[in-house]
C-alpha positions as CSV (number, residue, x, y, z in Angstrom):
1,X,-9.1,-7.8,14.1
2,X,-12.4,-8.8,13.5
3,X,-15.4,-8.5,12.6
4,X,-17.2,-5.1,13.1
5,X,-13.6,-3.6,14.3
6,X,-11.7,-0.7,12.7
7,X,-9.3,-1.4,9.7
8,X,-5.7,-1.1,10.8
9,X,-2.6,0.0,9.5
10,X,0.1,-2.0,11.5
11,X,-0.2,-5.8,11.6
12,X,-1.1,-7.1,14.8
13,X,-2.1,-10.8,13.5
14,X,1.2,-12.3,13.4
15,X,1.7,-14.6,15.4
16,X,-0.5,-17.4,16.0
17,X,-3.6,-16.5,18.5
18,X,-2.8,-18.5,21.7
19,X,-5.6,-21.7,22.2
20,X,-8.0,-20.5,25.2
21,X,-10.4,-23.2,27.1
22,X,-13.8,-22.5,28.5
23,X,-14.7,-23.2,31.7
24,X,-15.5,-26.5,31.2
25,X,-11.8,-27.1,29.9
26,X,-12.8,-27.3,26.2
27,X,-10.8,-25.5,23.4
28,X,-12.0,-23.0,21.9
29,X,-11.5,-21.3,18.2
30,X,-8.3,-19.3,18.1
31,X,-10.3,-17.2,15.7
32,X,-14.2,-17.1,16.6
33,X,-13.8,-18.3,20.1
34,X,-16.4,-20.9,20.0
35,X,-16.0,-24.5,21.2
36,X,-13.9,-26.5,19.0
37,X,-15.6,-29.6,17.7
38,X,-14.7,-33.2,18.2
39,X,-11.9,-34.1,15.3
40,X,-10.9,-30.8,15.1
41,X,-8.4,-29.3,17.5
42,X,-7.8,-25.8,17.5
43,X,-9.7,-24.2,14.8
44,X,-14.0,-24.8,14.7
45,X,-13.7,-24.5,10.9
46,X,-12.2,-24.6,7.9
47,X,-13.8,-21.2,7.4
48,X,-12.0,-19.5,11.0
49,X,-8.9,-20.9,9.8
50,X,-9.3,-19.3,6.0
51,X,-10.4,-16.1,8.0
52,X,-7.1,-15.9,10.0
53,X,-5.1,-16.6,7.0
54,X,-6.6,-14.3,4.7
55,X,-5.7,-11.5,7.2
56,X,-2.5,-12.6,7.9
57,X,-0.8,-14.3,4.7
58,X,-0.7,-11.8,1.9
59,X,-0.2,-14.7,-0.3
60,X,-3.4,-17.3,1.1
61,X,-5.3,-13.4,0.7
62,X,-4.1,-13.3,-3.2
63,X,-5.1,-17.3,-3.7
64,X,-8.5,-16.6,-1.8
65,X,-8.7,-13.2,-4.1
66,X,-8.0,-15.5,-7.0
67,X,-10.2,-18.4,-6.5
68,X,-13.4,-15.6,-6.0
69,X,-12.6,-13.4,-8.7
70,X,-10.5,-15.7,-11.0
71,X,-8.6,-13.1,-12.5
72,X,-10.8,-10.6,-13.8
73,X,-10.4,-7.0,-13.1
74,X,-13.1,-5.1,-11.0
75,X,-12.7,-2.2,-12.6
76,X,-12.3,-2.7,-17.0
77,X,-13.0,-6.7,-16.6
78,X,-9.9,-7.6,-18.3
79,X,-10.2,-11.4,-18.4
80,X,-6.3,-12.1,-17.2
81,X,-6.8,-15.7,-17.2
82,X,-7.4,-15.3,-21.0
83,X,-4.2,-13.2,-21.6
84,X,-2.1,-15.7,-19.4
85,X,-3.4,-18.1,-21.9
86,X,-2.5,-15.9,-25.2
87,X,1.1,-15.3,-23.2
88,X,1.3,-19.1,-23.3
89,X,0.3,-19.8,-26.6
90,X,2.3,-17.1,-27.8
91,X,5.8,-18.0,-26.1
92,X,5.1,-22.0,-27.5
93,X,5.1,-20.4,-30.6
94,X,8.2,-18.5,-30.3
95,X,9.5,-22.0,-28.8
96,X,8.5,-23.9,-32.2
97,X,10.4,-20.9,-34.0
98,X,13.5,-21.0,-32.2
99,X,14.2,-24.5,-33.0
100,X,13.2,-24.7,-35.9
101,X,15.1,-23.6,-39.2
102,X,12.4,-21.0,-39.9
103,X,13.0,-17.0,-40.9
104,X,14.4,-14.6,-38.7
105,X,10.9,-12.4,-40.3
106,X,8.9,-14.6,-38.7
107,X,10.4,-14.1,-34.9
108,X,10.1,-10.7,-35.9
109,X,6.6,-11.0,-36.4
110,X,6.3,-13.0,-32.4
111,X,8.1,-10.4,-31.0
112,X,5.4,-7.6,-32.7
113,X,2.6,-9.6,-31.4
114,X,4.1,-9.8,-28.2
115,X,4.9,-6.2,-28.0
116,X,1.2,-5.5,-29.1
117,X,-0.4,-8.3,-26.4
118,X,1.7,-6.3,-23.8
119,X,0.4,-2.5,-25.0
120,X,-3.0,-3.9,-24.7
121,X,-2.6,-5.6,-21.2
122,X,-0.8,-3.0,-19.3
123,X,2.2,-5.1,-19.5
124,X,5.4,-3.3,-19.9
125,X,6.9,-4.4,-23.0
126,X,9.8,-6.5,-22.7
127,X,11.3,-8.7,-25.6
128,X,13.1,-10.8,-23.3
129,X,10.1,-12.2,-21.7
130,X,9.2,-14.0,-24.5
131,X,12.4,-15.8,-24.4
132,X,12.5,-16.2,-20.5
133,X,8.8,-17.0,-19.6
134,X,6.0,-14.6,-17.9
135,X,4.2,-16.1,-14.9
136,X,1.0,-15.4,-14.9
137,X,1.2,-14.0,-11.1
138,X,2.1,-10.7,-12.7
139,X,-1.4,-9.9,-14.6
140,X,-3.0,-8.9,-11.6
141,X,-2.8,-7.9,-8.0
142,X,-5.1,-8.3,-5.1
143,X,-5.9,-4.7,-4.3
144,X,-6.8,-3.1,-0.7
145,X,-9.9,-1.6,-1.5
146,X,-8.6,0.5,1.1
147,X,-5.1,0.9,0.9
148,X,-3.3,0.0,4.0
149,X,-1.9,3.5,4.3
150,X,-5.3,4.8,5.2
151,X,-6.1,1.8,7.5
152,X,-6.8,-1.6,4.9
153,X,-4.7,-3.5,6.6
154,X,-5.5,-7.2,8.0
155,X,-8.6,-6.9,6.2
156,X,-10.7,-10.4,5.4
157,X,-12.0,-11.0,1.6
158,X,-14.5,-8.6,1.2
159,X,-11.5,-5.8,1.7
160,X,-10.0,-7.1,-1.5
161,X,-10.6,-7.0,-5.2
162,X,-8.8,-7.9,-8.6
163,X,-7.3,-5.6,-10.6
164,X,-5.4,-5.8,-13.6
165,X,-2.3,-4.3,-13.9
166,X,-3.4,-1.2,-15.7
167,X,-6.2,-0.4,-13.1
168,X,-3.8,-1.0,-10.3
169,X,-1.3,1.2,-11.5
170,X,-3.9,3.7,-12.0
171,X,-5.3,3.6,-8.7
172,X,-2.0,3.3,-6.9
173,X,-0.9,7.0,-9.3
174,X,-4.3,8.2,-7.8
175,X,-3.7,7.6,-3.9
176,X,0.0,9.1,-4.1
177,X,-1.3,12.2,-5.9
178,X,-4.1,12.2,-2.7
179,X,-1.1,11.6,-0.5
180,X,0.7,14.0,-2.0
181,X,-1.8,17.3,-1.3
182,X,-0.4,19.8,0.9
183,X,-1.9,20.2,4.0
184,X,-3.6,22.5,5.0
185,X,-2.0,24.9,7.6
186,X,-2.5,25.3,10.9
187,X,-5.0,27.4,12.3
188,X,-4.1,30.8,13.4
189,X,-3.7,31.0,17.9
190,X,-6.1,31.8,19.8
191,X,-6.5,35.3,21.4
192,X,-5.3,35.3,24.9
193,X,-8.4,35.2,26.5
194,X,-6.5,35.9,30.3
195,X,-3.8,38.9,30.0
């Protein structure tokens, strides 16, 4: 889909659009349609070939999402390239602790700040995590603006935006309480107009 068209809710980009020539037997763009310049050979730009991905790789959409937005929510602005870096910090820390002779207190007192760091991120507190590592991939999600159940799907860039986790869950708790709404019932019959 492109363009101007309407937003869909099955994937129909997923396979790779066949190459098409023009009449004077020159490739054109599987994505624009336009001639495909010498040196290139079946895409007219690195931009067609970032517009086809986007729509069709969920994770070249999230890396796109990522290098626009670079982490920060659209909704609160919770930096979560900063908290990725306090999750870091924090588990080298709990490293240096852990093999080092050093008080059990003092892992008490990681495991508190961790426990706080995650209350304050939307993270769900997990002491293990610590231990085990926390990629950084799990801050924030590449939202639909609209959600693919009401016709987001195979959208480009500008039908995404970064949330943290907090707004996300919060947004994806609002659309299944929409979803959820009873519907309305249906309208009485008709009189018979012809008896």
């Amino acid at each position: 889909m492109k363009g101007g068209d309407p937003v869909s809710t099955q994937r129909t980009i997923g396979y790779l659009p066949g190459l098409h020539r023009d009449a004077e037997g020159r490739a054109l763009c599987r994505w624009c349609q336009k001639p495909v310049p010498k040196g290139r050979h079946s895409w007219c730009s690195q931009a067609c070939v970032d517009e086809y991905m986007i729509r069709s790789s969920p994770a070249s959409a999230r890396a796109h999402v990522f290098q626009r937005d670079k982490g920060v929510c659209a909704r609160c602005g919770a930096d979560t390239g900063t908290l990725e870096a306090a999750i870091r910090d924090l588990r080298a820390r709990w490293k240096r602790w852990r093999w080092a002779d050093s008080p059990a207190a003092e892992g008490e007192e990681l495991d508190e700040e961790w426990r706080k760091l995650c209350e304050s991120s939307g993270v769900r507190y997990r002491p293990g995590w610590l231990k085990w590592g926390f990629s950084a991939t799990h801050l924030w999600e590449a939202h639909h603006i609209v959600p693919v159940v009401e016709g987001g799907g195979e959208c480009g860039l500008d039908g995404y935006e970064t949330l943290c986790l907090r707004c996300h869950k919060a947004e994806t708790a609002a659309l299944a309480a929409r979803r959820a709404k009873p519907k309305p019932p249906p309208a009485p019959p008709l009189p018979a107009l012809f008896e």
